[in-house]
C-alpha positions as CSV (number, residue, x, y, z in Angstrom):
1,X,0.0,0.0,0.0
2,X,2.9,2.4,0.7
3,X,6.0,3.5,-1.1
4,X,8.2,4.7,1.5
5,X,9.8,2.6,4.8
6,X,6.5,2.4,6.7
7,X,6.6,3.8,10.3
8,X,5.0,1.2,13.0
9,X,4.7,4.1,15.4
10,X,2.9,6.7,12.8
11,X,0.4,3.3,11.2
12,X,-0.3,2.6,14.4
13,X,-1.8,6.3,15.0
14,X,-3.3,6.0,11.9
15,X,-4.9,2.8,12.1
16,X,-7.8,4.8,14.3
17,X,-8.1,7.4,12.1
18,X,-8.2,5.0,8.9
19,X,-11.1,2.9,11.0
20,X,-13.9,5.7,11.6
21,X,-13.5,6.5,7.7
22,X,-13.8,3.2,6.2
23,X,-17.9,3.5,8.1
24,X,-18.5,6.3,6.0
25,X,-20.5,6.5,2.3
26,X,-17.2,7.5,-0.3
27,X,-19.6,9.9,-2.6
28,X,-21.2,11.2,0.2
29,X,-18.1,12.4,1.9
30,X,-17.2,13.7,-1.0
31,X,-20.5,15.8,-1.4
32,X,-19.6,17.0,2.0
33,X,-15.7,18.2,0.8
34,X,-17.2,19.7,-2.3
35,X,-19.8,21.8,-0.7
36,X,-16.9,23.6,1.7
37,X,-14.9,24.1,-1.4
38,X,-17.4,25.8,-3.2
39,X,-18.1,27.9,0.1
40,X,-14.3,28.9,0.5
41,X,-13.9,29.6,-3.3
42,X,-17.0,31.1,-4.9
43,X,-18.7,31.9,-1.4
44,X,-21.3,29.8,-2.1
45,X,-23.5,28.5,0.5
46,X,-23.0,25.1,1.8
47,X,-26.8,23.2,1.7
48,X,-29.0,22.9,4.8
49,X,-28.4,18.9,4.7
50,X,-25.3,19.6,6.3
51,X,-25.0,20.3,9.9
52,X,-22.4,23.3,10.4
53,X,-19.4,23.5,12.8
54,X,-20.2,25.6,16.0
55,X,-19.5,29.2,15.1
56,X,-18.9,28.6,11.8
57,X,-20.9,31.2,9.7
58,X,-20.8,30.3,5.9
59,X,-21.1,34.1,4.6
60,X,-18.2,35.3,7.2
61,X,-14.6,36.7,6.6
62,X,-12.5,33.5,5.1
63,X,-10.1,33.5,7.9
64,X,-12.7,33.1,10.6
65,X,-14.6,30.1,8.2
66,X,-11.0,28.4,8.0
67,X,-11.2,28.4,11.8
68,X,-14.5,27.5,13.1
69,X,-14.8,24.8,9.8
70,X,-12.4,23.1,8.1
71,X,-9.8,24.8,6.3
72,X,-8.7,23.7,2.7
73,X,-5.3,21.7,3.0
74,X,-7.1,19.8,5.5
75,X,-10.2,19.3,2.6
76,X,-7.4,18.2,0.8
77,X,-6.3,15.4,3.0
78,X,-9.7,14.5,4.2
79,X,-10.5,13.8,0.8
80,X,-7.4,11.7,0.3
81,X,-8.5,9.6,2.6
82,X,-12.0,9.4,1.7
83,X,-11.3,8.1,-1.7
84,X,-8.3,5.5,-0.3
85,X,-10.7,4.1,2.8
86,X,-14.1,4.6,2.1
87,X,-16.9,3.0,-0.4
88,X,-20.1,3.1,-1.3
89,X,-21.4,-0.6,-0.5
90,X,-21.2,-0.7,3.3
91,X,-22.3,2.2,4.7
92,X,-24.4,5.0,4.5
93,X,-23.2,6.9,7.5
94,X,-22.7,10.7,7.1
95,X,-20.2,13.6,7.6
96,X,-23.2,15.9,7.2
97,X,-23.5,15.1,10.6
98,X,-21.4,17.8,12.3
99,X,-20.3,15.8,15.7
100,X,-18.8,12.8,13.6
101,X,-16.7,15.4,11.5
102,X,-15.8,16.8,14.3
103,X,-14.6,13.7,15.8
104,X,-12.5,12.8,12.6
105,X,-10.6,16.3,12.3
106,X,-10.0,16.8,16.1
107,X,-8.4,13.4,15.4
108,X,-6.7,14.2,12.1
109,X,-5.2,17.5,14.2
110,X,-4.9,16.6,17.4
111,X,-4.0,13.1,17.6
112,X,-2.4,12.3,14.1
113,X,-0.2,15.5,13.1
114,X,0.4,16.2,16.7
115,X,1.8,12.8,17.5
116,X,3.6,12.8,14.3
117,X,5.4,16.0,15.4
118,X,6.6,14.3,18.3
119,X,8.4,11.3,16.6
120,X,12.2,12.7,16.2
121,X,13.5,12.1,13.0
122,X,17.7,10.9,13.8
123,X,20.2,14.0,13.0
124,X,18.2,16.8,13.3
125,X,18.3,19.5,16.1
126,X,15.1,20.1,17.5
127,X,14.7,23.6,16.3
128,X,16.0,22.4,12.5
129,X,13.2,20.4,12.9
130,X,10.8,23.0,13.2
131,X,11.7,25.4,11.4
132,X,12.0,22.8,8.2
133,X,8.6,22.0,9.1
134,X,7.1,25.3,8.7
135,X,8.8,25.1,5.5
136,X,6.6,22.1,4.3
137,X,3.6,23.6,5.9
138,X,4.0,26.8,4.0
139,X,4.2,25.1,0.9
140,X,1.3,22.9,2.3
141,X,-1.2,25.8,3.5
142,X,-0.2,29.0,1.7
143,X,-0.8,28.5,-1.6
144,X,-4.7,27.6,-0.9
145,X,-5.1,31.1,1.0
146,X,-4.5,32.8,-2.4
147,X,-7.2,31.3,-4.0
148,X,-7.6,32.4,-7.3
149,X,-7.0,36.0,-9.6
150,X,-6.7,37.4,-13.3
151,X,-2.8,37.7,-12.5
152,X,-2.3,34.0,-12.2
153,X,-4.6,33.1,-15.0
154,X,-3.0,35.3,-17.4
155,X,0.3,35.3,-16.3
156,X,0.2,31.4,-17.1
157,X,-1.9,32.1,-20.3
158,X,0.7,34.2,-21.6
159,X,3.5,32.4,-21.1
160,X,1.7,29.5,-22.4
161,X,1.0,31.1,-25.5
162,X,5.1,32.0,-26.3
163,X,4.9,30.1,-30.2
164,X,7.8,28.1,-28.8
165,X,6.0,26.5,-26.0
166,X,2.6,26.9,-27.6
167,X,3.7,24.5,-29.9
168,X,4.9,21.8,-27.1
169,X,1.5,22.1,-25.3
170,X,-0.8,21.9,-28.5
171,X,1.3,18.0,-29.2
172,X,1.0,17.0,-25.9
173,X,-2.7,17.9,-25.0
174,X,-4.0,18.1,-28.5
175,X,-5.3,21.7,-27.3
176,X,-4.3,24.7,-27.7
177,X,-3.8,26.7,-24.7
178,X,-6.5,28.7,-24.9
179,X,-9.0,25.7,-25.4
180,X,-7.6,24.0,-22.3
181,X,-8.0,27.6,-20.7
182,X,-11.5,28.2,-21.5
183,X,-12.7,24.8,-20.7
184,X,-10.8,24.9,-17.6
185,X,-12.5,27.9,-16.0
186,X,-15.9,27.1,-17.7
187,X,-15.5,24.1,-15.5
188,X,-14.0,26.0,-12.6
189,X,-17.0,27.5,-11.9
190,X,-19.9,25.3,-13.5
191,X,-19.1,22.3,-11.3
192,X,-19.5,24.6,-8.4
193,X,-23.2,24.8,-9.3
194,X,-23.5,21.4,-9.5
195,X,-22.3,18.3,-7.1
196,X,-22.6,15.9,-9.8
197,X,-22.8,16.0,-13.5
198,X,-23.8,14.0,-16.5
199,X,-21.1,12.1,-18.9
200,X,-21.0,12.3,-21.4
201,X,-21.0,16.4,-21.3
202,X,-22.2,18.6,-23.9
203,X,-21.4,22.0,-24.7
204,X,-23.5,25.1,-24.3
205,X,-20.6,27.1,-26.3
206,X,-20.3,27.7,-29.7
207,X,-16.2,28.3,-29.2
208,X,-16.5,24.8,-26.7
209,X,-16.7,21.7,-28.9
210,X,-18.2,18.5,-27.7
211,X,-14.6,16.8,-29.2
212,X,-12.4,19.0,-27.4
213,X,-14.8,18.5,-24.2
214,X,-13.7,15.1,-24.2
215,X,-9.8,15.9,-25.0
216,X,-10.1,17.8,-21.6
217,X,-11.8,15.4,-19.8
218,X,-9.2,12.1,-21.5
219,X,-6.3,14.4,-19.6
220,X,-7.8,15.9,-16.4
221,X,-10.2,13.3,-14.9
222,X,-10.1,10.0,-13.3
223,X,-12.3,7.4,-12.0
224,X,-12.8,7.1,-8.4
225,X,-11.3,3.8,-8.7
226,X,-8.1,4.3,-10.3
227,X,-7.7,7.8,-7.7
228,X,-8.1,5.4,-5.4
229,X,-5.2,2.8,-6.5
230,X,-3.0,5.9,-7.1
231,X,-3.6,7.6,-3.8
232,X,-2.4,4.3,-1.9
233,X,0.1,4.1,-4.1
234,X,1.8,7.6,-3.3
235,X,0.5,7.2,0.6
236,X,3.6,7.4,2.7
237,X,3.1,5.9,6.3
238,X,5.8,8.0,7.5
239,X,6.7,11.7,8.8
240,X,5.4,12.3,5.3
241,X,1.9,11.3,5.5
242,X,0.1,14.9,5.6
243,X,2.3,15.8,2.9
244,X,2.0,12.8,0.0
245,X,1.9,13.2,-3.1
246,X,-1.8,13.6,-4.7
247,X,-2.3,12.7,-8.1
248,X,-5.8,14.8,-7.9
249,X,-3.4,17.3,-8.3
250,X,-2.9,16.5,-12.3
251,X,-6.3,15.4,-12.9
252,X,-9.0,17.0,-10.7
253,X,-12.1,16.0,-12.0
254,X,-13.0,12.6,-10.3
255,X,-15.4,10.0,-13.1
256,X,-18.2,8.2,-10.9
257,X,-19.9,5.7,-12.7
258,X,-21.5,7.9,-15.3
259,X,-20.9,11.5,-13.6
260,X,-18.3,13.6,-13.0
261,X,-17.1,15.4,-9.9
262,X,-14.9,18.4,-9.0
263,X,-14.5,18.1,-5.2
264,X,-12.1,21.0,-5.2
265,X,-12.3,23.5,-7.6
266,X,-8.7,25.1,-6.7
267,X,-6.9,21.8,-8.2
268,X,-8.9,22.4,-11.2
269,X,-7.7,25.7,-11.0
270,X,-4.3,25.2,-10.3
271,X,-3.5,22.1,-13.2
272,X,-4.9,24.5,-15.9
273,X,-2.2,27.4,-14.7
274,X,1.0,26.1,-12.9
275,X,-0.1,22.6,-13.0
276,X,0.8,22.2,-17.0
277,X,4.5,22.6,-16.0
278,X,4.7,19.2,-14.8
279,X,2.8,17.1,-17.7
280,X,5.2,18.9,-20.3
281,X,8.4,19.3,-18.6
282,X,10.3,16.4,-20.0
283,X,9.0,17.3,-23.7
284,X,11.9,18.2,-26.2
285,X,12.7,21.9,-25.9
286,X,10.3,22.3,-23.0
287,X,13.1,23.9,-20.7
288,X,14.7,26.4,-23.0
289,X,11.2,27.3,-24.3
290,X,9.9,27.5,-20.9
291,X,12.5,29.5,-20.0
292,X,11.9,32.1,-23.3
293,X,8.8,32.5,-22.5
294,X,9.0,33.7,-18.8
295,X,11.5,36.3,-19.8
296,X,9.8,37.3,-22.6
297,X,6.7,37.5,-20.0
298,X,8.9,39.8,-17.5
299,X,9.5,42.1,-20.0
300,X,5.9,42.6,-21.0
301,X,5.3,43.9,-17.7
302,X,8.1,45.7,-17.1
303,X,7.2,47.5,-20.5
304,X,3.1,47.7,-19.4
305,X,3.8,49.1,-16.3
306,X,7.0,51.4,-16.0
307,X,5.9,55.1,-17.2
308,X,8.7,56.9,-15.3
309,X,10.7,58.4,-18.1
310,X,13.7,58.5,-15.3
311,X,13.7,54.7,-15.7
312,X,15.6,52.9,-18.6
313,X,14.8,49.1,-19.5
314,X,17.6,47.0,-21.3
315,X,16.5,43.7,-22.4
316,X,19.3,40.9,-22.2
317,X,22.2,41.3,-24.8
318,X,24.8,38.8,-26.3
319,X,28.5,39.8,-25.5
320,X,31.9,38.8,-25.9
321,X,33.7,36.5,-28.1
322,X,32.5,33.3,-26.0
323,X,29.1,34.8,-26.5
324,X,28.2,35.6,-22.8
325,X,24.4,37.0,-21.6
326,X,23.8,40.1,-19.9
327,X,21.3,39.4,-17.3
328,X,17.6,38.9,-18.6
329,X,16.9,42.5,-17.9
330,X,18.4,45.6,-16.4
331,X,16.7,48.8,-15.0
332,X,18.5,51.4,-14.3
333,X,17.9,55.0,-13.2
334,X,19.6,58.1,-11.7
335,X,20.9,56.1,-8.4
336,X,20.5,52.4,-9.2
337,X,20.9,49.6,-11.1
338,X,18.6,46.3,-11.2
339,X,20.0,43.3,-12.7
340,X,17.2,40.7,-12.9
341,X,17.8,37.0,-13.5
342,X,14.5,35.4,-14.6
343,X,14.4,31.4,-13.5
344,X,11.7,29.4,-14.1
345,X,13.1,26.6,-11.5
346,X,10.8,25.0,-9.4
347,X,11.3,23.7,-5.6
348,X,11.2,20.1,-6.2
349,X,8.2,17.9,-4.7
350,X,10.6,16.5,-2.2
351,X,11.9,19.7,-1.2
352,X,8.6,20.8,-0.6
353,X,7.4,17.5,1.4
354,X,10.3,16.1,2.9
355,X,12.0,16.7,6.8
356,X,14.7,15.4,5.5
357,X,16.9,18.5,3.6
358,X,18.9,15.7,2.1
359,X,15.8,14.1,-0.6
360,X,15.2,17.2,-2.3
361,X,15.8,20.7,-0.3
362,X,19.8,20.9,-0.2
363,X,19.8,20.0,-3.9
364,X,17.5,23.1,-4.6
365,X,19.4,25.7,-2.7
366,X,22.2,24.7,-4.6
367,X,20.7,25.5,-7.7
368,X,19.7,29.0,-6.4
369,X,23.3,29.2,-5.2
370,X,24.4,28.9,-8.6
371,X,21.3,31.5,-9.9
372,X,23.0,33.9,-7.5
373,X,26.4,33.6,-8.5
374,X,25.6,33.3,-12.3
375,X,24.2,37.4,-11.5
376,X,26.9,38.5,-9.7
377,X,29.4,37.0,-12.7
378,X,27.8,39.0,-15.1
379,X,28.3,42.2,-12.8
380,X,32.0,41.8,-12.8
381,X,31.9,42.1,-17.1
382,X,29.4,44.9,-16.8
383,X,32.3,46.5,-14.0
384,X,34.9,45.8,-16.9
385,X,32.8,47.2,-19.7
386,X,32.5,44.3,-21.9
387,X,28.4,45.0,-21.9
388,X,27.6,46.5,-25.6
389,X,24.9,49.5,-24.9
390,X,25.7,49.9,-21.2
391,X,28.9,51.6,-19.9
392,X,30.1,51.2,-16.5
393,X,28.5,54.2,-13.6
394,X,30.2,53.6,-10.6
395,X,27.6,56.3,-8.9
396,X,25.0,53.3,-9.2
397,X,23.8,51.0,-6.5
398,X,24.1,47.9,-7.9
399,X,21.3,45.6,-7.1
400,X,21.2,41.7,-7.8
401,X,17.7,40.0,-8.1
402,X,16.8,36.2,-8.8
403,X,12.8,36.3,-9.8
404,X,11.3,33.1,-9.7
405,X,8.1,32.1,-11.6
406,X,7.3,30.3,-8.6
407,X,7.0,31.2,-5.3
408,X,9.9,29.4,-3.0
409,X,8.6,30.6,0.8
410,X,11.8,30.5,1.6
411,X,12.8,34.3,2.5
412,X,11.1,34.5,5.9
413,X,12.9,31.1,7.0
414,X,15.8,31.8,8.3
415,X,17.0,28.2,8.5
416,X,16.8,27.9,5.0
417,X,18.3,31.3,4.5
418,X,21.6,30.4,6.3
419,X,21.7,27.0,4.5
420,X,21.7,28.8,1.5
421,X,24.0,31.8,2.0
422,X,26.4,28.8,3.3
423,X,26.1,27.1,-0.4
424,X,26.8,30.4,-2.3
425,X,30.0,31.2,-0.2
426,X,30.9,27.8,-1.8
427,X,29.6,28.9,-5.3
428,X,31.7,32.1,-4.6
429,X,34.9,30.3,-3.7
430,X,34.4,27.9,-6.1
431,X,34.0,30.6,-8.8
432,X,36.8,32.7,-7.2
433,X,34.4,35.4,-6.5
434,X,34.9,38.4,-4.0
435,X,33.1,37.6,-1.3
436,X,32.7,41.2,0.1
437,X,29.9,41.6,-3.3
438,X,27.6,39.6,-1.1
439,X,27.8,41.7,1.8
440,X,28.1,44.9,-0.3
441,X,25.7,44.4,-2.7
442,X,23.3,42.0,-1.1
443,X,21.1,40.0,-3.3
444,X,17.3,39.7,-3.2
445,X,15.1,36.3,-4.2
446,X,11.4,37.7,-5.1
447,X,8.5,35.8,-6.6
448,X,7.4,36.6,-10.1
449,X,3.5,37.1,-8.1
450,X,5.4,39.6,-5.7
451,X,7.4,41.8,-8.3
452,X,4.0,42.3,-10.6
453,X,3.5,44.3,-7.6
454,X,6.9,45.3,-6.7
455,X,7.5,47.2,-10.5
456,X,4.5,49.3,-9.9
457,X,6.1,50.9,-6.8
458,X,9.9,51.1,-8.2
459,X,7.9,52.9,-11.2
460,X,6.8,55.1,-8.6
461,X,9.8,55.7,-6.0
462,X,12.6,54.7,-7.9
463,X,14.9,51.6,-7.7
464,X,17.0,52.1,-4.6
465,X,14.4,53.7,-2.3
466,X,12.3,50.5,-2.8
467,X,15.3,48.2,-1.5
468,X,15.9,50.3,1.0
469,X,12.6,50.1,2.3
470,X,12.9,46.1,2.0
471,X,15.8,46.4,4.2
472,X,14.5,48.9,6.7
473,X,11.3,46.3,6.7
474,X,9.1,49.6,5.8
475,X,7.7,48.2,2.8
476,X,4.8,46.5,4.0
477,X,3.4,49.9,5.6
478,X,4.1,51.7,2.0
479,X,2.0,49.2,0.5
480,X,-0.7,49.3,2.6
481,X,-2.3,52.3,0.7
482,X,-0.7,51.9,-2.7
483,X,-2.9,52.1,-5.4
484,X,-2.0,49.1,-7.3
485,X,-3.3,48.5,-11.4
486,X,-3.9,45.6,-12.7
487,X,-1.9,46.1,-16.2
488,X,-3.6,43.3,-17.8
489,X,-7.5,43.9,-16.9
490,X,-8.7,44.9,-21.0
491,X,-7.0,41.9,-22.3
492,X,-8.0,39.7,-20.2
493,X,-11.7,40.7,-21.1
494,X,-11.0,41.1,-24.4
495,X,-9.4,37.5,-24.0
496,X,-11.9,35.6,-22.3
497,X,-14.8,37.6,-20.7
498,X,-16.2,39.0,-24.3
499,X,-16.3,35.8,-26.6
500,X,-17.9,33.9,-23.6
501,X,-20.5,36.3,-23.9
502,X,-20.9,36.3,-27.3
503,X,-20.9,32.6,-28.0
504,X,-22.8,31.3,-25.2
505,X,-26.3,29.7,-26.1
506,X,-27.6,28.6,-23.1
């Protein structure tokens, strides 16, 4: 059943656990999941069949519903183990019934993670230990409290669409990328209408074929059964059981008998934008094209939002006779100087799940050492004058930034922090680097989701006074009452809002 060195201690907490589910209805559990997800997503409301937590108020802020109910990683999980220990022959006992959820999740929390945390895991210090946890629970929890926006969907959809990797996704899917988007969100929010619905599915669109319908549904659904035989499959009895691998994940639309079901509507959400990354990443070209794309991505907002004529963007330049790179892109202004590395590297699944730094994490942060390095390299040329268009200012700041497509949550650990600061003193060394660039021109690691945000104020204050407020941890309060635009609001309705309009029938 598992695929990891089973843990005798952690089985026997879950034995329990794995007991009170296997007297509950599968479908029905899964009616019950569903019907928070569509509360926490689309604030709808959950039915009057089911009985609601004490305090729990379904039309209240999200961070008291998360609270009093039953926040979405712990959906996650609970569906997890609905599909790998429940059925629909045996039973036809409820969750609806509020006391008997309760008694599942006070166990799931209190009695499983809690006694999970206890078990040491050999050769780490207690407070490693923790703070490597919160790393996995970031990764675990955060993600869900951003729910879903136009940024992420067209951020995706446009670096989707680069002709390079356009190309990639249309042979692997059979779709273009804007088919697999539109279905996608058509589906986003339709199955949150609608517990279960009929297969086969036909389509209300005129831009929706019934033959692409069932393209989407050949690469993004599964049956109950087979979710069920993966699920055990990936199930790790171990420190690692909260954070498994979960093929619902790649395909979230569950197949029961002759219905379909989207539990969760976020991992419907989240396969149709990030998700693609991992069913084309090992296609010829992907990683270069991949790569294009962001940059080319980058530089569309850099050119949609910066207005401040003080501002010059360079976009990256061959040099030399070994045919170096500048850096992806380059602002510069009257006191600064912003060299930006675009990387498209992801944190691995294991770096994400595992306590143990050694199966994924350490491997990771030396990739970001090398990122690091790889900036501060191309400095030194720039400080020699081998760039083409841009001649050395020693009056400028120099400022080194790594942006990630993905978000790494690793800035505010500082265990991680000093791991990696540790592994690019060794990529310095090894590089024969002056150290003393690190602590005089420190670099910054920022999320692609962060600097759409970040640009608009540098537009505004300039380059260095927006570092310096990073380092004098005033940014937050600047922020607070900036009045941020969403560069990409037209095309996105031009995109997607106005032909759904149009074309729709029904």
């Amino acid at each position: 059943m598992f695929n990891s060195n089973q843990n005798n201690k952690i089985y026997s907490l879950y034995t329990p656990f794995r007991n009170l589910l296997r007297k509950l209805n599968q479908i029905d559990s899964i009616y019950v999941i569903w019907c928070y997800s569509r509360n926490f997503t689309f604030n709808l409301e959950i039915p009057q069949d089911i009985e609601l937590p004490a305090g729990f108020v379904m039309n209240d802020k999200i961070d008291n519903r998360r609270y009093y109910g039953v926040p979405e990683y712990e959906q996650e999980f609970l569906l997890k183990q609905i599909l790998i220990n429940c059925d629909n022959k045996h039973s036809k006992i409820s969750i609806r019934n509020r006391e008997r959820l309760s008694k599942i999740i006070n166990y799931s929390r209190k009695t499983l993670s809690e006694g999970i945390s206890k078990i040491s895991i050999d050769g780490l210090e207690l407070e490693e230990d923790f703070l490597i946890e919160f790393h996995r629970m970031a990764h675990r929890q955060f993600s869900w409290q951003k729910s879903f926006n136009l940024n992420i969907i067209f951020r995706y959809y446009k670096i989707y669409c680069n002709e390079e990797l356009k190309i990639i996704i249309e042979k692997r899917f059979k779709m273009s990328p804007f088919e697999i988007f539109i279905i996608g969100f058509f589906l986003f929010r339709h199955t949150a209408n609608t517990f279960r619905l009929p297969l086969p599915f036909k389509s209300d669109f005129d831009m929706i074929s019934n033959e692409k319908l069932d393209v989407f549904f050949q690469n993004f659904s599964i049956t109950t059964d087979d979710a069920k035989k993966e699920l055990k499959e990936s199930q790790q009895m171990n420190e690692n059981l909260f954070y498994s691998y979960n093929p619902l994940h790649a395909k979230p639309i569950l197949i029961f008998e002759n219905t379909f079901i989207c539990p969760m509507h976020l991992l419907l959400f989240w396969q149709i934008t990030n998700g693609l990354y991992y069913s084309i990443v090992n296609e010829l070209g992907f990683e270069n094209a991949y790569g294009n794309a962001f940059e080319n991505y980058i530089g569309e907002v850099l050119y949609n939002t910066i207005n401040n004529n003080d501002i010059g963007i360079y976009p990256e330049e061959k040099y030399g006779k070994k045919e170096k790179r500048t850096t992806d892109w380059i602002l510069l202004d009257s006191k600064a100087i912003l060299f930006i590395e675009c990387k498209t590297k992801r944190l691995t699944i294991g770096s994400k799940t595992e306590l143990d730094i050694k199966k994924g994490l350490v491997r990771d942060l030396k990739k970001m050492a090398g990122f690091v390095a790889q900036v501060y390299k191309t400095y030194l040329d720039y400080r020699h004058n081998e760039y083409p268009t841009l001649k050395f200012d020693k009056t400028l700041e120099f400022i080194p930034l790594v942006l990630t497509l993905e978000t790494w949550y690793i800035n505010f650990n500082p265990r991680i922090m000093l791991i990696l600061n540790n592994y690019i003193v060794s990529e310095f060394e090894r590089e024969k680097l002056d150290q003393e660039l690190l602590s005089k021109f420190p670099y910054h690691l920022r999320s692609c989701e962060d600097f759409e945000k970040d640009i608009q104020i540098i537009n505004t204050v300039g380059i260095k006074k927006y570092f310096e407020m990073i380092k004098s941890n005033t940014l937050n309060d600047y922020c607070k009452d900036f009045p941020y635009v969403y560069q990409f609001a037209e095309t996105f309705k031009e995109t997607f809002l106005d032909p759904l309009k149009e074309t729709y029938k029904g």
